[in-house]
C-alpha positions in Angstrom: 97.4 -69.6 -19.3 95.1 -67.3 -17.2 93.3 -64.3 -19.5 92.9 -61.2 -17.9 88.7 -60.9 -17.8 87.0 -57.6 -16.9 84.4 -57.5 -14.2 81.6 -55.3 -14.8 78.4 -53.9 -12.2 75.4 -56.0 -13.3 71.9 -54.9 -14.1 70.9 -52.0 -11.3 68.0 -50.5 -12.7 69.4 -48.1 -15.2 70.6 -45.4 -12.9 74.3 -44.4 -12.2 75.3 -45.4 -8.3 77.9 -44.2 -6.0 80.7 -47.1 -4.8 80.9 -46.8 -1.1 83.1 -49.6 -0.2 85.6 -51.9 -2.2 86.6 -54.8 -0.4 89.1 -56.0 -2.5 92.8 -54.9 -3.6 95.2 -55.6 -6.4 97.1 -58.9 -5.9 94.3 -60.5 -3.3 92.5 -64.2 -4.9 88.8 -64.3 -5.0 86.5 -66.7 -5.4 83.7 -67.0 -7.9 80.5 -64.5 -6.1 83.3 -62.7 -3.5 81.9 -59.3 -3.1 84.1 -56.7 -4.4 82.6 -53.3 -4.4 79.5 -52.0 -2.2 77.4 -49.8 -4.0 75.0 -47.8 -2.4 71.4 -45.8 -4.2 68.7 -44.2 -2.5 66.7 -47.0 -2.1 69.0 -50.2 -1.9 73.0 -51.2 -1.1 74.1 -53.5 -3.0 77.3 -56.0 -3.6 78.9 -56.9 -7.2 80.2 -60.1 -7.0 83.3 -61.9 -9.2 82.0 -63.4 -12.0 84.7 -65.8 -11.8 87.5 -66.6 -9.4 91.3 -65.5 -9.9 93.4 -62.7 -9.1 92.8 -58.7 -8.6 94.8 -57.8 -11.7 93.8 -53.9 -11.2 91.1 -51.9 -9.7 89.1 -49.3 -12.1 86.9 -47.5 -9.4 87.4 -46.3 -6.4 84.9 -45.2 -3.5 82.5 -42.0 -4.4 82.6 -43.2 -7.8 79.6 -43.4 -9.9 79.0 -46.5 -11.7 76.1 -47.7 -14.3 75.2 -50.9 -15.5 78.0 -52.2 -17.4 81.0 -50.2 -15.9 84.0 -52.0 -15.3 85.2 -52.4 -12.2 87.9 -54.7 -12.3 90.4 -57.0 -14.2 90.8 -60.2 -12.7 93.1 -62.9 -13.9 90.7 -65.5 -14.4 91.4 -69.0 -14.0 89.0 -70.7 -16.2 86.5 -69.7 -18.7 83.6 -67.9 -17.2 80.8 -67.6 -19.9 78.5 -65.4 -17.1 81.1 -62.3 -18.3 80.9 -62.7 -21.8 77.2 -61.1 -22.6 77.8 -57.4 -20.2 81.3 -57.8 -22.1 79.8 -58.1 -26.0 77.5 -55.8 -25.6 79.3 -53.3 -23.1 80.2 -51.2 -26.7 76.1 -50.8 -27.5 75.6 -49.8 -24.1 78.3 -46.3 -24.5 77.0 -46.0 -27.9 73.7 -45.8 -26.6 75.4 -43.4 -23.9 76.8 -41.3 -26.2 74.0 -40.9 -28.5 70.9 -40.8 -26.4 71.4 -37.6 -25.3 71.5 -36.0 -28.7 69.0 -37.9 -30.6 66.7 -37.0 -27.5 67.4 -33.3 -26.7 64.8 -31.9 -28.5 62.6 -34.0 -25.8 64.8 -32.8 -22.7 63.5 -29.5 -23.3 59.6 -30.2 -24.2 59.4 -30.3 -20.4 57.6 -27.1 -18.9 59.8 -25.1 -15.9 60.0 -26.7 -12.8 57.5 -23.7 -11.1 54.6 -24.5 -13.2 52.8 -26.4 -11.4 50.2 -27.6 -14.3 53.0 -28.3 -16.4 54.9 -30.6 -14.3 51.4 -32.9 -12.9 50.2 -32.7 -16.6 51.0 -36.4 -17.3 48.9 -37.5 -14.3 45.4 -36.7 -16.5 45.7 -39.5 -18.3 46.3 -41.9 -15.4 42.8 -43.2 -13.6 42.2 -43.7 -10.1 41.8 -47.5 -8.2 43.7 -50.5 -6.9 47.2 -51.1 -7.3 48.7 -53.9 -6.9 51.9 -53.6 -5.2 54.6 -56.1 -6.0 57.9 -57.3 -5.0 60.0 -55.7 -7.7 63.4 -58.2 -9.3 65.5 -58.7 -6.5 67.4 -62.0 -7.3 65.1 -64.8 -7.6 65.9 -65.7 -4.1 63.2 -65.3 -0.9 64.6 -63.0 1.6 63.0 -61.8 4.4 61.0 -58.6 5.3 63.0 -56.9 8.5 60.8 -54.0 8.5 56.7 -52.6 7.8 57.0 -48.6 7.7 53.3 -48.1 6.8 50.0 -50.0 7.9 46.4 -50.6 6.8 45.0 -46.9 6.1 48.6 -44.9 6.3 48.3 -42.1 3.3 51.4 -42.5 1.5 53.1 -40.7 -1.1 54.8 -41.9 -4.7 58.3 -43.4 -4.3 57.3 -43.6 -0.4 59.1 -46.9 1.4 56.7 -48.9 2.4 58.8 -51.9 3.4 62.5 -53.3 3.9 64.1 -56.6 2.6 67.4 -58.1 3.8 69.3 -60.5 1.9 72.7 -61.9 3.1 74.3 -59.1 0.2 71.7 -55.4 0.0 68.7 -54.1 2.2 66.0 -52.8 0.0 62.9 -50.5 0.3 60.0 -51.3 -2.0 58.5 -47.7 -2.9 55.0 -47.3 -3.3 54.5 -47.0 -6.9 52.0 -44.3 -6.3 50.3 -41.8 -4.0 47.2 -43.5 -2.5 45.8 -44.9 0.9 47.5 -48.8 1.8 44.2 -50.3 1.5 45.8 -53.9 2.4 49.3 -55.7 3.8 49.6 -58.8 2.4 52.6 -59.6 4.6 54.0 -59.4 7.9 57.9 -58.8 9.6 59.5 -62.2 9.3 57.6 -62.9 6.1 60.0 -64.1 3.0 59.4 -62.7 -0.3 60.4 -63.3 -3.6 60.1 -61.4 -7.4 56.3 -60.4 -8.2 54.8 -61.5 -4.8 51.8 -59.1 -4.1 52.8 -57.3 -0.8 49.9 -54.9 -0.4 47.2 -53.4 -2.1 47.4 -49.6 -2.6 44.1 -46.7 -3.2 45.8 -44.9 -5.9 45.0 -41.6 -6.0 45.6 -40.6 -9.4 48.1 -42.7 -9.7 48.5 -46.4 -11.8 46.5 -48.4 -12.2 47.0 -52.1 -10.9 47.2 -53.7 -13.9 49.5 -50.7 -15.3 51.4 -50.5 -11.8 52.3 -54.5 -12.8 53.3 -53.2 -16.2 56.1 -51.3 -15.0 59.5 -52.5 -14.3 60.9 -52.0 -11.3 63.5 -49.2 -12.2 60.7 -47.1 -13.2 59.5 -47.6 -9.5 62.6 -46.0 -7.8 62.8 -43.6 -10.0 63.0 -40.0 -8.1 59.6 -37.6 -8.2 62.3 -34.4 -8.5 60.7 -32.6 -11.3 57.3 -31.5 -8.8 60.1 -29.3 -6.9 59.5 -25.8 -6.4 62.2 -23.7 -7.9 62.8 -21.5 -4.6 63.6 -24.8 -2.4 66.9 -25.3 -1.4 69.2 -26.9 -4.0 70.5 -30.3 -4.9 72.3 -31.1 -7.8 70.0 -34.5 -9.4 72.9 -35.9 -12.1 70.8 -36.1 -15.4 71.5 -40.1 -16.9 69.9 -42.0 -19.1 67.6 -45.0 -17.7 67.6 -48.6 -18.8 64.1 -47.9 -20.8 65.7 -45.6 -22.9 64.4 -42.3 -22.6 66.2 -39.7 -20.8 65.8 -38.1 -17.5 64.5 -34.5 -16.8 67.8 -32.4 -16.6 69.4 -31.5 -13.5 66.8 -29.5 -11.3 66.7 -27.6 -8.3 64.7 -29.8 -5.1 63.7 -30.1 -1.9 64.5 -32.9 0.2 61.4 -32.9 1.8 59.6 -33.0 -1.4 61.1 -36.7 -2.7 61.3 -37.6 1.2 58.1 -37.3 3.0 58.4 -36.1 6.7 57.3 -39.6 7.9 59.9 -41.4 5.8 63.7 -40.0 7.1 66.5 -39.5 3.8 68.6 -42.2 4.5 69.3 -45.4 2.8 68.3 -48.6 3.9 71.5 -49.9 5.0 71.9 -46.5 7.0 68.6 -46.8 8.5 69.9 -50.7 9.3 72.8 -49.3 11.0 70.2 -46.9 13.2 67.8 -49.6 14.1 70.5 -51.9 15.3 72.2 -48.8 17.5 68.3 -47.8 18.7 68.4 -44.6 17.4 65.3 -42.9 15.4 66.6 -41.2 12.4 63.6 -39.1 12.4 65.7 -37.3 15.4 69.2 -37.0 13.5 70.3 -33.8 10.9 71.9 -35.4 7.6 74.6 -33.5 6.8 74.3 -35.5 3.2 73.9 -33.7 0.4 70.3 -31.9 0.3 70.0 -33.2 4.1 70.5 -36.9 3.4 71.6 -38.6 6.7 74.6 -40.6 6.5 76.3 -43.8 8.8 78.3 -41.0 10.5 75.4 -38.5 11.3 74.1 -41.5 12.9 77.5 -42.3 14.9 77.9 -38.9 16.0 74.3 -38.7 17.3 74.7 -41.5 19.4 78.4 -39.7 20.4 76.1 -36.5 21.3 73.2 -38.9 23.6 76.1 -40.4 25.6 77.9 -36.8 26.5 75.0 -34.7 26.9 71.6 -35.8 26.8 69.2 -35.2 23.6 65.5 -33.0 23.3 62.8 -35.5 23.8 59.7 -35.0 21.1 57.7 -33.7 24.2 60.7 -30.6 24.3 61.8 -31.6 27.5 65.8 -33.2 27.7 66.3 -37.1 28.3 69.2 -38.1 30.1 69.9 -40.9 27.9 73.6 -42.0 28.5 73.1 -40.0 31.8 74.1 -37.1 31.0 77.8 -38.1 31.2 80.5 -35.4 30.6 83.0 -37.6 28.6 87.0 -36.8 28.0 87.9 -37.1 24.7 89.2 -40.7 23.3 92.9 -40.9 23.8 95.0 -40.4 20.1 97.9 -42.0 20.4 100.6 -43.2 18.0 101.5 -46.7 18.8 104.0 -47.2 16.0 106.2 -44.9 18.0 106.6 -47.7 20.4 107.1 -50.9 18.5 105.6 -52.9 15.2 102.2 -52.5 14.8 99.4 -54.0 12.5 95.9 -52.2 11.8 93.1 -54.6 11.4 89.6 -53.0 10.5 87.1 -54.6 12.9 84.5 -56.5 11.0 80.5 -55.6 10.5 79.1 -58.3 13.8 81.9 -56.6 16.2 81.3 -53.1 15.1 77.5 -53.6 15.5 77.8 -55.7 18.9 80.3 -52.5 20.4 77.8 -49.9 19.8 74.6 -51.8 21.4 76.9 -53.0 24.4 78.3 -49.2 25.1 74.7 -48.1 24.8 73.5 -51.1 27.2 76.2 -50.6 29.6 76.0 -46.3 30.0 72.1 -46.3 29.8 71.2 -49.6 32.2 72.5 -49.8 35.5 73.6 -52.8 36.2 74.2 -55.0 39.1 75.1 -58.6 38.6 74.5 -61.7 41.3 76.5 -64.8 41.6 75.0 -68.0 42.3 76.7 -71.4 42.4 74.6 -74.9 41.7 75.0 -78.2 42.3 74.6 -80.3 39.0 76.1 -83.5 39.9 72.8 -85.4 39.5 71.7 -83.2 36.3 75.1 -84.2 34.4 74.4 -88.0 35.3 71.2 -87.9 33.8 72.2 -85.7 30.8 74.6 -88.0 29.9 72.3 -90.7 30.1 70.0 -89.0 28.3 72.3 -88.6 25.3 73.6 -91.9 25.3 69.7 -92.8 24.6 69.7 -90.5 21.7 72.8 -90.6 20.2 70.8 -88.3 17.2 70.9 -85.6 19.2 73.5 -83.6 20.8 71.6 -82.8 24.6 74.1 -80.1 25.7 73.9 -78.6 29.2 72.4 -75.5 28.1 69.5 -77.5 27.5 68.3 -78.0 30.7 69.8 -74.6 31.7 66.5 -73.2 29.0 64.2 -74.9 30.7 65.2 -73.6 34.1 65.2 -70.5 33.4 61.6 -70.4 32.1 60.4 -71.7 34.9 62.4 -69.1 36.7 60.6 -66.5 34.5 57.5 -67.8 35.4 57.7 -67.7 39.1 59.1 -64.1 38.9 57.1 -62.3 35.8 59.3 -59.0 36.8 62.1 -60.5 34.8 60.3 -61.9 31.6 59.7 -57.9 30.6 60.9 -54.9 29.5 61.1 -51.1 29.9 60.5 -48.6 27.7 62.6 -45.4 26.7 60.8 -43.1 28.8 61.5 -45.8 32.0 58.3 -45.4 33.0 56.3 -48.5 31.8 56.8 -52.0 32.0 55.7 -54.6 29.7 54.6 -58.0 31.2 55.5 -60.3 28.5 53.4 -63.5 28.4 55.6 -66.0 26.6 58.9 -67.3 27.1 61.4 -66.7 24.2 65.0 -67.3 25.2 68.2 -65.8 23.4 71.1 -68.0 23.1 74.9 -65.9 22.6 76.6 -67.8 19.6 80.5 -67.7 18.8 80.8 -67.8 15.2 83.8 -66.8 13.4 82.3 -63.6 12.9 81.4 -62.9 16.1 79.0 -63.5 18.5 75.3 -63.4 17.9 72.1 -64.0 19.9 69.5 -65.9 18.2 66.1 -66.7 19.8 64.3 -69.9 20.6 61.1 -69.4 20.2 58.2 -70.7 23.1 60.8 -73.0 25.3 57.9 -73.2 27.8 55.9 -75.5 25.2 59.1 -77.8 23.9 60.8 -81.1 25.9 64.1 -81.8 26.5 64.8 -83.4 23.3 62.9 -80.9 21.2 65.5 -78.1 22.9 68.5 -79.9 21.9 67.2 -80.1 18.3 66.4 -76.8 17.6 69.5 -75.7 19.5 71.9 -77.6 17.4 70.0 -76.3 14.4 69.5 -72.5 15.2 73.7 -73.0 16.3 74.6 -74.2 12.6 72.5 -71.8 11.1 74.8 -68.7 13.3 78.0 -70.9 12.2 76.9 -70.8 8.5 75.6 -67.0 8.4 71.9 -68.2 7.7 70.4 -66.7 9.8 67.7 -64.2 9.4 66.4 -61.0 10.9 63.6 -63.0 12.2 65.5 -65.6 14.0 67.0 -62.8 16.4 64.1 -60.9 17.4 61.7 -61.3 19.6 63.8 -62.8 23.0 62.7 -62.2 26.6 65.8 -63.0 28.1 69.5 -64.2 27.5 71.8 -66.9 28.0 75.6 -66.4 27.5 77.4 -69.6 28.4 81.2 -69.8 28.4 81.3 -73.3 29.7 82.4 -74.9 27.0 85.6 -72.6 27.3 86.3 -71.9 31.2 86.3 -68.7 33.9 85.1 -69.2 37.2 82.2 -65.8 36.8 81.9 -63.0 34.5 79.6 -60.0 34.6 77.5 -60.2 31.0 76.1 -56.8 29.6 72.1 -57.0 29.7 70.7 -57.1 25.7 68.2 -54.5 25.7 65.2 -54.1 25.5 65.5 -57.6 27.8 66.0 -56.8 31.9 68.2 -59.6 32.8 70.9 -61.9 31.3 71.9 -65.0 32.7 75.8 -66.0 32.6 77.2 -69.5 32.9 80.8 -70.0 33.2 82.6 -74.0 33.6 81.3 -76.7 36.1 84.4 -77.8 38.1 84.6 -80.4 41.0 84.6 -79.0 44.4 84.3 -80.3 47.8 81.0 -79.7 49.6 80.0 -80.0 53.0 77.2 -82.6 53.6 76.5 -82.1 57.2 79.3 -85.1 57.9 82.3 -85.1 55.3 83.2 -83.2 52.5 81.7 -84.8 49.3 82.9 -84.0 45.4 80.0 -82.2 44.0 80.3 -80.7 40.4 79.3 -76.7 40.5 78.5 -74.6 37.9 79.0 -70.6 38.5 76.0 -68.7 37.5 76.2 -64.9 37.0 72.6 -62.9 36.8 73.0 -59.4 35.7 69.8 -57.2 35.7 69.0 -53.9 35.5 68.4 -52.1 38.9 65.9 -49.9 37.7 63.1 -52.9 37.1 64.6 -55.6 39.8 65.7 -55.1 43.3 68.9 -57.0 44.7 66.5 -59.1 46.9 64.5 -60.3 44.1 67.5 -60.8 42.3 69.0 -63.0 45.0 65.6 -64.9 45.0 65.6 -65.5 41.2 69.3 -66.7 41.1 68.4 -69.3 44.0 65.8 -70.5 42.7 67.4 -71.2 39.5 69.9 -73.1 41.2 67.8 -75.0 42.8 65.7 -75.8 39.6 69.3 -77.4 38.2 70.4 -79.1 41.7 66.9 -80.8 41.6 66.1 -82.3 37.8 62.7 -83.5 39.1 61.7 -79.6 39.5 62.3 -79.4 35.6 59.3 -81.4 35.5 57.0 -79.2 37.3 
């Protein structure tokens, strides 16, 4: 018979955590590592998975909880033994006792601390630390690379202790690494793109009275992430810090009063890096948006309704002036209405690669104008020798789009004004010298665009490779940030699944985007009889402001005629 088994939040760094999302419910079956709760801390979000499959026997959080390492989250109905849950549960009873004690065996310490305004008191402790290189390191995130999505400081950047100086994404948190003290970056060790793993030496740090390198390497990485709240003067505006006990044992300075702007330099916004996440992906600079967070921390809504406020009316541009970004449309209100009072309804909550997609494509379509060409081609000799072709190399799967890549670069070479892109201000154009196509990918989550990288330099056979693999990795949620940045232009073929035309969105910061919908056989002219000729539908949407309709039409000819003609390919 199944035993009921608790599941408890593993080791976080010692500091309690707020639950932000639980993605589970009594009575649903999970597996062994489903997700169940999000939690969420200043400088990370982070999923606790099941230790063990079974069934949801009852919930013991719910979101805006805080939870420590330890805290039981769930009973699950386990159906075998799962060993992984019996440490956190034998020693779950040290770990209150230690609770409960630690703040009376150590109050005499709480209050050794001098008041927050003295200004001597508070940067005592920093006399006895020495000046020099640090060694900055990636702190335990897993054992597992991941890769770096973001760099927020470079070589000579002044930065301050607990400042981010980088982001990491994994397939389950984002996560900062903080500068473990206040110094000049002296070196980057690695680059966007770059995977990391625990104790890789990311950058070397100045310190300015700060750690030492070999004492900076001492450290664990709670102790790193650990707020700087005690330098606060006592006049700033206050924020309630909750006063817990950290994993090494000794407690934290009581609740003080603090600044936001003291733990959160100006160049660094308050926001964690999943909400920053959610910014990049929408476009938006956080540096522009008012949290409305407790002491001013910016939260996924702030970001949602600044976007709301840029479509409707325009926002202050850093120069003072107003940018019309989403034209300065004067929007009605989104309809409310209660569709139960017509008939059975069911609420589905649309899922992360949808929501994310919805907000870049409304942004896209209010803030590009768009115009879209049709083209039709004539790949009756192409589909010959592509099936040819793959009957020769049965190994690989040579798929139309293929050949589609390769025309298109040489489309992008004979008009440079589409291999570009404009900038905010839509007043400069960058040129882009190499040829990096995006390919749209239906996955079960949704759709996704990853990049193929140099398609000027690779064959025919070399395509269809990296195709088939970058397509498996999209299907199997492997990809990385890296594999989806960096495109020139985009492909969205629906010929695998019919329409005749369709008008696809442009994927800023890209001009153009090149639609293919399903060959059919139609009946051509020749100059003496109609002749069956298989056509494929091609649908070239580009934004007016860089390209003209003329040089549009020209681009979408030529194109054609690259596919009509497989001997152009070769040119």
């Amino acid at each position: 018979m199944a035993d009921v088994k608790e599941a408890r939040v593993p080791d976080i760094g010692g500091s309690a955590v707020p639950v932000i999302e639980i993605m589970v419910k009594v009575g649903d079956r999970v597996e062994k590592d489903q997700s169940l709760v999000t939690l969420e801390s200043d400088k990370a979000t982070m999923e606790v998975p099941a230790p063990f499959a079974g069934v949801i026997k009852e919930l013991k959080v719910k979101v805006g909880d805080e939870v420590d390492e330890g805290h039981v989250i769930a009973l699950v109905e386990a159906d075998g033994d799962a060993p992984a849950a019996a440490a956190p549960k034998a020693e779950a009873p040290k770990a209150e006792v230690a609770k409960a004690d630690a703040p009376k065996a150590d109050a005499p310490k709480a209050a050794a601390p001098a008041p927050a305004p003295a200004p001597a008191a508070a940067k005592a402790p920093s006399a006895s630390k020495s000046s020099g290189p640090i060694n900055v390191t990636v702190p335990d995130i897993g054992g597992k690379p991941v890769p770096i999505i973001e760099l927020m400081v470079k070589v000579g950047d002044t930065v301050t202790k607990d400042q981010s100086l980088m982001t990491l994404e994994s397939d389950k948190a984002t996560m900062d690494i903080p500068a473990p003290s206040a110094g000049v970056i002296k070196e980057l060790k690695v680059k966007v793109g770059d995977e990391v793993n625990d104790g890789d030496l990311i950058a070397v740090l100045e310190g300015e009275g700060g750690d030492t390198a070999a004492e900076a390497d001492a450290q664990p990485a709670a102790a790193a992430a650990k707020p700087a709240a005690a330098e606060a003067p006592a006049e700033a505006p206050k924020r309630e810090a909750a006063a817990d006990v950290p994993a090494g044992g000794a407690p934290r300075t009581p609740p003080v009063s603090f600044d936001a702007s003291v733990v959160m330099p100006d160049s660094v916004p308050y926001a964690s890096p999943s909400v920053r996440a959610y910014a990049r992906e929408l476009g938006v600079d956080v540096a522009q948006v008012k949290g409305s967070g407790r002491g001013g921390r910016i939260q996924r809504e702030d970001i949602s309704g600044y976007v709301k406020q840029v479509m409707t009316a325009g926002v202050p541009t850093s120069a003072g002036g107003t940018a019309a970004a989403g034209g300065g449309l004067s929007l009605l209100p989104w309809p409310k209405v209660d569709f139960s009072k017509f008939g059975e309804i069911e609420e589905k909550p649309l899922g992360r690669i949808p929501k994310i997609s919805a907000a870049n494509l409304a942004r896209n379509w209010a803030m590009i104008p768009h115009v879209t060409q049709f083209e039709d081609a004539d790949i009756t000799e192409l589909e010959a020798f592509r099936k040819k072709l793959g009957e020769e190399n049965k190994d690989v799967k040579v798929s139309p789009l293929v050949f589609q890549i390769k025309a298109v670069v040489a489309a992008l070479k004979k008009f440079p004004q589409f291999n570009a892109s404009l900038d905010a201000a839509g007043e400069t154009l960058t040129l882009k010298k190499y040829f990096n196509v995006g390919i749209a990918v239906d996955t079960p989550d949704g759709l996704v665009v990853p990049v193929i990288r140099d398609a000027d330099k690779k064959g025919l056979l070399e395509l269809a490779a990296e195709l088939s693999e970058i397509s498996k990795k999209a299907r199997d949620k492997k990809l990385t940030a890296a594999d989806m940045q960096g495109g020139c232009f985009s492909i969205s073929s629906l010929g695998g699944i019919g329409g005749t035309a369709f008008t696809p969105i442009v994927n800023a910061p890209e001009v153009a985007i090149l639609g293919v919908s399903k060959a059919a056989m139609k009946p051509v002219w020749n100059g003496k009889e109609f002749a069956p000729r298989l056509i494929l539908p091609l649908s070239l949407s580009y934004d007016h402001r860089v390209i003209d309709g003329a040089l549009a039409a020209r681009f979408a000819v030529f194109l054609a005629n690259q596919l009509g003609d497989i001997r152009r390919l070769l040119l």
